[in-house]
C-alpha positions as a Markdown table, in Angstrom:
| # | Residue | x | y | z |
|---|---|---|---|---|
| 1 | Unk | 0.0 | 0.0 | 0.0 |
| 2 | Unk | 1.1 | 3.4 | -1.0 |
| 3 | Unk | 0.0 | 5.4 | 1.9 |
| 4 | Unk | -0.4 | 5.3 | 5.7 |
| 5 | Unk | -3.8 | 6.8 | 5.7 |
| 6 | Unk | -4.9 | 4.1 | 3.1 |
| 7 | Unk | -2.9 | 1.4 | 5.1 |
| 8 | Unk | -4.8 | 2.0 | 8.7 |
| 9 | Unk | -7.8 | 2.8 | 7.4 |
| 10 | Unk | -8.1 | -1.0 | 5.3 |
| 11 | Unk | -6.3 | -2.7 | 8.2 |
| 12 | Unk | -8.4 | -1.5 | 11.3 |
| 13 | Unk | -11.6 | -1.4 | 9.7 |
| 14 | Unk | -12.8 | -4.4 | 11.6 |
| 15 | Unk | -10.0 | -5.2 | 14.0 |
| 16 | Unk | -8.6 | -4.5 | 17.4 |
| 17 | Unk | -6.5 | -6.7 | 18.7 |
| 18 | Unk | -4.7 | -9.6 | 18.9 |
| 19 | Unk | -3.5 | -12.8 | 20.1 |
| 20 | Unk | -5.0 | -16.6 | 20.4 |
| 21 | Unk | -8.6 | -15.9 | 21.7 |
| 22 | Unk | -10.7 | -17.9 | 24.1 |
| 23 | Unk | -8.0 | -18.2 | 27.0 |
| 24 | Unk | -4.9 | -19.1 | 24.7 |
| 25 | Unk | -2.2 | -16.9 | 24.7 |
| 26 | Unk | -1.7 | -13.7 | 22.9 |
| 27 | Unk | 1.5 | -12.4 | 21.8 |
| 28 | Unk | 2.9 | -9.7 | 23.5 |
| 29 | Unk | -0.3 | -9.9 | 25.7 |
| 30 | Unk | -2.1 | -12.3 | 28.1 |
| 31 | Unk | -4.7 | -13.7 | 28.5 |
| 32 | Unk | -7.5 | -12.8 | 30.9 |
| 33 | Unk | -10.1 | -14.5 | 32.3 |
| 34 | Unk | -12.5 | -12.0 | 33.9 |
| 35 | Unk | -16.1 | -10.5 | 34.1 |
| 36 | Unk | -16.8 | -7.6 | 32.5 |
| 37 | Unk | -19.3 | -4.3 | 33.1 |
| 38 | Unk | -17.8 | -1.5 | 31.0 |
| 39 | Unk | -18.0 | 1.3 | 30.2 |
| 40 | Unk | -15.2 | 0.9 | 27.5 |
| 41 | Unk | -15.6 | -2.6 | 27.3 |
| 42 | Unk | -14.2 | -3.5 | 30.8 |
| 43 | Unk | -15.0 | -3.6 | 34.7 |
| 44 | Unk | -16.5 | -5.7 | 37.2 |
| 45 | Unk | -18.8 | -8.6 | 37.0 |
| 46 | Unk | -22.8 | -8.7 | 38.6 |
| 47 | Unk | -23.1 | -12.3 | 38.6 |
| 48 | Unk | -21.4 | -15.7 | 37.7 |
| 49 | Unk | -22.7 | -18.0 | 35.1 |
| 50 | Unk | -20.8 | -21.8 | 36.5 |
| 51 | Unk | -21.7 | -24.5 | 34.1 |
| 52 | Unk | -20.3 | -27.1 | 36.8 |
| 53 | Unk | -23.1 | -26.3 | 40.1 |
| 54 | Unk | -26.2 | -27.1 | 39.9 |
| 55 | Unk | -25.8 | -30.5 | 41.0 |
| 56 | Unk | -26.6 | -33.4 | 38.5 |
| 57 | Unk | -28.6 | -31.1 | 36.2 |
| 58 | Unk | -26.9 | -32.6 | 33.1 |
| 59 | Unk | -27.5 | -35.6 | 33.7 |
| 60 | Unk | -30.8 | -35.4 | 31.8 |
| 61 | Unk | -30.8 | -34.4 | 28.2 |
| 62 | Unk | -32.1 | -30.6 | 28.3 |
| 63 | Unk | -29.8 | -30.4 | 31.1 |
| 64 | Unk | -27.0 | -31.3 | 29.1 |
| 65 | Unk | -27.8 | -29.1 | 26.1 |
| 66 | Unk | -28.1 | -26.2 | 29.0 |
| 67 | Unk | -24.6 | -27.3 | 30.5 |
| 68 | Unk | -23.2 | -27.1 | 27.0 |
| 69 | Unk | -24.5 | -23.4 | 26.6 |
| 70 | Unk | -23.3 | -22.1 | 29.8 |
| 71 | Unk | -20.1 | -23.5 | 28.5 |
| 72 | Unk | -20.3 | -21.3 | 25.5 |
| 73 | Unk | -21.2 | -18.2 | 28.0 |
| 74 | Unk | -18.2 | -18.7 | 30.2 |
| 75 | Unk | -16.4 | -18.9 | 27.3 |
| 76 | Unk | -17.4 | -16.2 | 25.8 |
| 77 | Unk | -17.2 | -13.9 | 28.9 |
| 78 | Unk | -13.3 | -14.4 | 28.9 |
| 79 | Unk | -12.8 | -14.2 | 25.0 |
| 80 | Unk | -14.6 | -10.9 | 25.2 |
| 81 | Unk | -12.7 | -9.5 | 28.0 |
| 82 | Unk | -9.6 | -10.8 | 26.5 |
| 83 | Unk | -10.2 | -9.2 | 23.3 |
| 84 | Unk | -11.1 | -5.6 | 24.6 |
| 85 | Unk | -8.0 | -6.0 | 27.7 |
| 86 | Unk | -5.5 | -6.9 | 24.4 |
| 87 | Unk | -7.2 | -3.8 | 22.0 |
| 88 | Unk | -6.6 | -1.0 | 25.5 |
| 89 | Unk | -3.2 | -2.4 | 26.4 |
| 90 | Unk | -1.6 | -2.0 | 23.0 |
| 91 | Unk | -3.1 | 1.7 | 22.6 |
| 92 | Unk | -1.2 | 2.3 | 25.8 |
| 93 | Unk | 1.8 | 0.5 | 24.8 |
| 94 | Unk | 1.8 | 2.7 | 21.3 |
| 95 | Unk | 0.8 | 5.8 | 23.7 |
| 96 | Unk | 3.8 | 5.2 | 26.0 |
| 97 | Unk | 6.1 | 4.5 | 23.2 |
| 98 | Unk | 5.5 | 7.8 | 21.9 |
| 99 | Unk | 5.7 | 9.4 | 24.9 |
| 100 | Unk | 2.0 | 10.7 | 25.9 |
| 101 | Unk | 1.3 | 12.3 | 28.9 |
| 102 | Unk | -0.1 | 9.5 | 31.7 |
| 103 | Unk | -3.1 | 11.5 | 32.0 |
| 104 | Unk | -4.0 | 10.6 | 28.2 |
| 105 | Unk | -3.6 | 6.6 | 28.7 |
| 106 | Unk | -5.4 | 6.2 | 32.1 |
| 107 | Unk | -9.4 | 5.4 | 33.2 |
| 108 | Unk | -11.3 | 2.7 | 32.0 |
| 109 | Unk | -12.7 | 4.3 | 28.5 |
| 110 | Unk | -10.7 | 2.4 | 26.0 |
| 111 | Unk | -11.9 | 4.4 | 22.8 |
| 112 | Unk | -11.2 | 7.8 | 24.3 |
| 113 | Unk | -7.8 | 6.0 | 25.3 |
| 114 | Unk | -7.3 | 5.1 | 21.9 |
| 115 | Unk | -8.4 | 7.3 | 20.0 |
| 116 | Unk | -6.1 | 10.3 | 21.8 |
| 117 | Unk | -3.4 | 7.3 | 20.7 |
| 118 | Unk | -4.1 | 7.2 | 17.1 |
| 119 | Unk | -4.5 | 11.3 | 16.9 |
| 120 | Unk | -1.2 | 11.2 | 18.4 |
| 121 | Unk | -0.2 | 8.9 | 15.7 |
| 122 | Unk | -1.7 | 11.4 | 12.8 |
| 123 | Unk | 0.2 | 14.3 | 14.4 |
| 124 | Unk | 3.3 | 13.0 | 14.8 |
| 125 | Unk | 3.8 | 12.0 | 11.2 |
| 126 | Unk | 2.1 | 15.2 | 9.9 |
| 127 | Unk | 5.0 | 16.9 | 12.0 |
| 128 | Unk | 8.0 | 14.4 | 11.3 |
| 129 | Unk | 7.7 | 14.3 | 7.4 |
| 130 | Unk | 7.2 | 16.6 | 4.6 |
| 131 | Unk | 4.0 | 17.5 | 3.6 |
| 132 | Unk | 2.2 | 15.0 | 1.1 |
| 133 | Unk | 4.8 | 12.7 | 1.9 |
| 134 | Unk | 3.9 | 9.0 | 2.3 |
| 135 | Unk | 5.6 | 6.1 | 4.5 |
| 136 | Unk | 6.6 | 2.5 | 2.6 |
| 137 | Unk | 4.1 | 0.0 | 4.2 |
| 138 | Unk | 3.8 | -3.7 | 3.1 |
| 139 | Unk | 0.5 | -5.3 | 4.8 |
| 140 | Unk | -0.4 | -8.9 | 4.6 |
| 141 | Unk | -3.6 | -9.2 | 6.9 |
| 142 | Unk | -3.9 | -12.4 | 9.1 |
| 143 | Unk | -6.4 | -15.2 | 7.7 |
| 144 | Unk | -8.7 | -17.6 | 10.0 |
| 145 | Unk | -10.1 | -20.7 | 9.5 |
| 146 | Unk | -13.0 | -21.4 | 11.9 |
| 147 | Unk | -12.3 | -24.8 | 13.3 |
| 148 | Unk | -15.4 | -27.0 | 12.2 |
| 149 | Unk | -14.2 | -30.2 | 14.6 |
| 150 | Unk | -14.3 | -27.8 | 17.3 |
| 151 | Unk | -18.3 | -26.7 | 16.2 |
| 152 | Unk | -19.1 | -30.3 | 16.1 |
| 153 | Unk | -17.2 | -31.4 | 19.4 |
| 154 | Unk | -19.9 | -28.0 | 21.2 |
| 155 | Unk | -22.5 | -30.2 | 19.0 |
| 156 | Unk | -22.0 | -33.8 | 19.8 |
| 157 | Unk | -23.1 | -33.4 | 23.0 |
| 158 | Unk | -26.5 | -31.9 | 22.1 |
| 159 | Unk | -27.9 | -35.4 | 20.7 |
| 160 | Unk | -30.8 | -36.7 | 21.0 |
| 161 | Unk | -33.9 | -35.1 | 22.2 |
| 162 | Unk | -34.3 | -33.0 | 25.0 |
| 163 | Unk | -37.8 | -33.5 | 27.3 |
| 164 | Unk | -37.0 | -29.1 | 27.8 |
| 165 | Unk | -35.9 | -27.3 | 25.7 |
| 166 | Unk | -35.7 | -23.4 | 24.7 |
| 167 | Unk | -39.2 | -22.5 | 22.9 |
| 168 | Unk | -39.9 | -25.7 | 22.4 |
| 169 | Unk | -37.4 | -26.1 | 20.0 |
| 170 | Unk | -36.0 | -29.3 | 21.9 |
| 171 | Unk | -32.8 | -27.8 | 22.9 |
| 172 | Unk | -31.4 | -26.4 | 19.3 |
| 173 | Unk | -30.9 | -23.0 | 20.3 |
| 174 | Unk | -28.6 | -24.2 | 23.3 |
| 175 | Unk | -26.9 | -26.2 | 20.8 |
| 176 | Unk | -26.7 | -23.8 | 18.1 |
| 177 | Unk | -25.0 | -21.3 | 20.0 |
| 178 | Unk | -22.7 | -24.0 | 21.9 |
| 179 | Unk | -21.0 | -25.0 | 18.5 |
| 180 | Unk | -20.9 | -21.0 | 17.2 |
| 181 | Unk | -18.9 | -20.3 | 20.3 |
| 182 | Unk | -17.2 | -23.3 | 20.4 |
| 183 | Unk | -15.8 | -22.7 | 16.6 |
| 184 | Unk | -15.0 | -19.0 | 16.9 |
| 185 | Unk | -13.0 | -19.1 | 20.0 |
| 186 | Unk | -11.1 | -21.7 | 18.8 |
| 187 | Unk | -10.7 | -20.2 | 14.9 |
| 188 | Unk | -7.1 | -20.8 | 14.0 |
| 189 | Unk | -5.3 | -17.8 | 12.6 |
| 190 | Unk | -2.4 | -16.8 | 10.5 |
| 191 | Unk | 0.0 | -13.5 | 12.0 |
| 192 | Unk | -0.6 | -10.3 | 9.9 |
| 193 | Unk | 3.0 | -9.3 | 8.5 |
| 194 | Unk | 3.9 | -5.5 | 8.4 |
| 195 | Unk | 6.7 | -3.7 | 7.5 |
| 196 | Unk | 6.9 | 0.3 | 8.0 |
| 197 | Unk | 9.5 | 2.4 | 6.2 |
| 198 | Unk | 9.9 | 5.6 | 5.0 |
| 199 | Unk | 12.7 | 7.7 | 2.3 |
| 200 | Unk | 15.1 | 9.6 | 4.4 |
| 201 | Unk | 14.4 | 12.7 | 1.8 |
| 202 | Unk | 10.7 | 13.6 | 3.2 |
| 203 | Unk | 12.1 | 13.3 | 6.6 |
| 204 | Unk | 11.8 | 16.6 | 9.0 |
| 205 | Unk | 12.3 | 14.8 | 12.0 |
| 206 | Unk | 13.8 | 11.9 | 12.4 |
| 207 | Unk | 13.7 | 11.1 | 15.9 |
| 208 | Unk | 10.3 | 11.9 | 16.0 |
| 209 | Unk | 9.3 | 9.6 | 12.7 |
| 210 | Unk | 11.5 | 6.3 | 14.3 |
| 211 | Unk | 9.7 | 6.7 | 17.4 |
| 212 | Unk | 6.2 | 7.2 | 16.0 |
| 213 | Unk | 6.8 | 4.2 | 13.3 |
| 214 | Unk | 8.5 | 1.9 | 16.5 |
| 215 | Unk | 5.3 | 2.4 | 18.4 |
| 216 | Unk | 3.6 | 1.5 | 15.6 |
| 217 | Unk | 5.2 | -1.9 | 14.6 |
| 218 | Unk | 5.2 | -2.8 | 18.3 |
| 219 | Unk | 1.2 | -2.1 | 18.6 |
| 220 | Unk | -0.5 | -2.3 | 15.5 |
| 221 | Unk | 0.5 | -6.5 | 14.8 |
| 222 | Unk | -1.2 | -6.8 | 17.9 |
| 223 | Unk | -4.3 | -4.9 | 16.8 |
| 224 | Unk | -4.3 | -6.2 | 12.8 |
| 225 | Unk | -4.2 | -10.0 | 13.9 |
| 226 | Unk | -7.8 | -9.6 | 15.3 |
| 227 | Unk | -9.3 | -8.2 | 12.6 |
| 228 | Unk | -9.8 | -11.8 | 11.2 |
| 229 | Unk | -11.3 | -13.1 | 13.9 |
| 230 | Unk | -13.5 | -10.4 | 15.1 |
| 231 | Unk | -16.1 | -11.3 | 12.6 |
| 232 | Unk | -16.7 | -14.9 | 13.1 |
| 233 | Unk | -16.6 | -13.5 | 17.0 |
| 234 | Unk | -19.2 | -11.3 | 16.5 |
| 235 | Unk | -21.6 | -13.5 | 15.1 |
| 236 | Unk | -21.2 | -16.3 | 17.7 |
| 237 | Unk | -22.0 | -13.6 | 19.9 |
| 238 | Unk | -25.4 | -12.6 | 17.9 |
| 239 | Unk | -26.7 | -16.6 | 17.8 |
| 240 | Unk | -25.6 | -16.7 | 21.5 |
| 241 | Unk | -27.7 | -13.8 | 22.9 |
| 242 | Unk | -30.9 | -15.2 | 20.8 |
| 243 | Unk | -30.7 | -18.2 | 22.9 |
| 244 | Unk | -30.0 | -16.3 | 25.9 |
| 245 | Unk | -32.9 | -14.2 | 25.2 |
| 246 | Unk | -35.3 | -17.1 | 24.7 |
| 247 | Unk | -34.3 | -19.1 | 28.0 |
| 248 | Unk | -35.0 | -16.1 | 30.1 |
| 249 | Unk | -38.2 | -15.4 | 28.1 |
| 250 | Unk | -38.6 | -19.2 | 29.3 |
| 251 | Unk | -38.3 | -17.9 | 33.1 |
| 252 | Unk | -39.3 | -20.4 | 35.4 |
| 253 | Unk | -41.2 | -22.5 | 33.0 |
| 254 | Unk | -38.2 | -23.8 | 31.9 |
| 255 | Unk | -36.3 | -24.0 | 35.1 |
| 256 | Unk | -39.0 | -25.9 | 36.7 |
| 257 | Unk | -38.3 | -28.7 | 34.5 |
| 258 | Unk | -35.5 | -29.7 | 36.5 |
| 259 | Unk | -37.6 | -30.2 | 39.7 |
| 260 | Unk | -34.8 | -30.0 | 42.7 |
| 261 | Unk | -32.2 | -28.0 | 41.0 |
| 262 | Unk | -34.9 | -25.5 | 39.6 |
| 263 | Unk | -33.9 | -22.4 | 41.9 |
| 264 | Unk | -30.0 | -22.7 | 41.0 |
| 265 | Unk | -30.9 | -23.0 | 37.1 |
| 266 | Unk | -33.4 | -20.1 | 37.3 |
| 267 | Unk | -30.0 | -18.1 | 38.9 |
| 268 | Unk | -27.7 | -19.5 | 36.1 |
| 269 | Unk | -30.1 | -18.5 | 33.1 |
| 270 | Unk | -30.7 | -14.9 | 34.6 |
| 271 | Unk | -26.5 | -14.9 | 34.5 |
| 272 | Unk | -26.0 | -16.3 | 31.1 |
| 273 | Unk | -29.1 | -13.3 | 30.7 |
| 274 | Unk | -27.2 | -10.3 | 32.9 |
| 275 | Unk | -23.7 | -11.6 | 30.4 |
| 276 | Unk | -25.2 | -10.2 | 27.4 |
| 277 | Unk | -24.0 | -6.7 | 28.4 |
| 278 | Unk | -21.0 | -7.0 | 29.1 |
| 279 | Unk | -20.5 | -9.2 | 26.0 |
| 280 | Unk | -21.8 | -7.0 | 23.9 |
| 281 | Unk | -19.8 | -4.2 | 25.2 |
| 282 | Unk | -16.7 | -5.8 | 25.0 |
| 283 | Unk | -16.7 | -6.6 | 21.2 |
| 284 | Unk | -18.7 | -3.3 | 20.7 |
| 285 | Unk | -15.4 | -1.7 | 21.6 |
| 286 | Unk | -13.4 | -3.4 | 19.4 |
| 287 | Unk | -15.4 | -2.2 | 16.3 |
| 288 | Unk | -15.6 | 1.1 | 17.9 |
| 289 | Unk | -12.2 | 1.5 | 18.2 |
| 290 | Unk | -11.4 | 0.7 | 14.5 |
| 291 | Unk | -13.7 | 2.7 | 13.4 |
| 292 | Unk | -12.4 | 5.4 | 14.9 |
| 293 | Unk | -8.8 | 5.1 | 13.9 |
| 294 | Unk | -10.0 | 4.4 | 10.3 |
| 295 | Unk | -11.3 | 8.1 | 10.2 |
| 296 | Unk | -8.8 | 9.6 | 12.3 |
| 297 | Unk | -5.4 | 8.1 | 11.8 |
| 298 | Unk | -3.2 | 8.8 | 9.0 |
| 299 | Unk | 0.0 | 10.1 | 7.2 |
């Protein structure tokens, strides 16, 4: 690509960060298994969603297809929280490498955060090369391949025929939503590869330019390699919350199916319900965030 302005705005369209999703690792992050309540995509959590208490609830057939989808919500809770921790830590990591006040990089609102970071960006190479001038950028954006064993593992154990399912629908929506999550955490993924360059004869300052582009090779990799996996993430996430929605539209009709353990499975459904926020919020920030630096960021 012939321009930085043209480079960021193609390669964060859709991403944010980066790194093996779904509690794997991520490079030059980590991964992190918490609950969510933003704003900015992270904070606390109002309740737990534990596939494991309840007792023997999945012993029985709608039990198990529940089981399965509280899987997929625990699962998604820390993917989500990964993915917006990974997207605010490398806009600090670019902020701090390009020396930004403290006071620009702190509180918990990862697109102001960011996009102060990615301004910052704009400016600095507005400033550090001539005008009109354009930096050497080679992209090659990271592929993913959703992993279909993994959506039929999340599937295999929804067999058979449940005696309660959501809507009626015999337990499908649990299992639909167990194998979406199931395949999009576990999508595997190629590294984006980036190279940054520029012509020492539209140079005005240097030192300014090699600090600018540093921060920007040790970031942006980060940010890029999600871009290919936030789609199949996002729409996980939109069959997930149907289901969700339809089991606490069940309520206690559903939950009295399970006779003893009715009370605890009322208090997971309403959890797997309350998750939906924070969820939401946590990918919402990830699109947010490219969005913005699409419009805003350039050379």
């Amino acid at each position: 690509m012939r321009a930085s302005r043209y480079f960021i705005a193609t390669a964060l369209l859709v991403g944010a960060c980066g790194g093996k999703l779904g509690g794997h690792s991520v490079p030059g992050g980590g991964s992190v298994p918490s609950t969510p309540a933003v704003p900015g995509g992270l904070g606390g959590a109002s309740g737990e969603v534990d596939p494991n208490t309840c007792g023997n609830y999945a012993a029985v057939d709608a039990g198990m297809k529940l089981k399965a989808f509280l899987q997929a919500t625990k699962d998604l809770q820390t993917t989500t929280v990964e993915t917006a921790k990974v997207v605010k830590q490398s806009c600090i990591m670019m902020g701090q490498e390009m020396n930004m006040p403290a006071g620009d990089l702190g509180g918990d609102d990862t697109n102001a955060i960011c996009a102060k970071v990615f301004q910052t960006y704009k400016d600095n190479l507005k400033v550090s090369m001539k005008a009109g001038a354009k930096l050497k950028i080679v992209y090659k954006p990271a592929v993913c391949k959703v992993d279909a064993s993994a959506s039929a593992n999340a599937g295999a154990g929804c067999s058979g025929a449940a005696t309660a399912g959501t809507g009626g629908s015999g337990g499908a929506g649990e299992c639909k939503a167990a194998a979406a999550v199931n395949a999009s955490v576990h999508a595997e993924c190629t590294e984006p590869q980036l190279t940054m360059d520029f012509d020492a004869k539209v140079v005005v300052d240097k030192s300014k330019l090699e600090m600018t582009l540093k921060a920007a090779r040790d970031g942006l990799p980060k940010l890029l390699s999600v871009a290919a996996r936030i789609k199949p993430l996002e729409e996980a996430v939109n069959v997930w919350a149907k289901t969700a929605a339809d089991l606490k539209d069940m309520g206690p009709k559903f939950a009295q199916s399970f006779k003893d353990q009715a009370m605890c499975i009322t208090g997971q459904i309403a959890a797997a319900a309350n998750a939906a926020t924070s969820i939401h919020a946590n990918v919402s920030v990830s699109v947010q965030v490219s969005a913005s630096a699409s419009g805003s960021v350039g050379g």
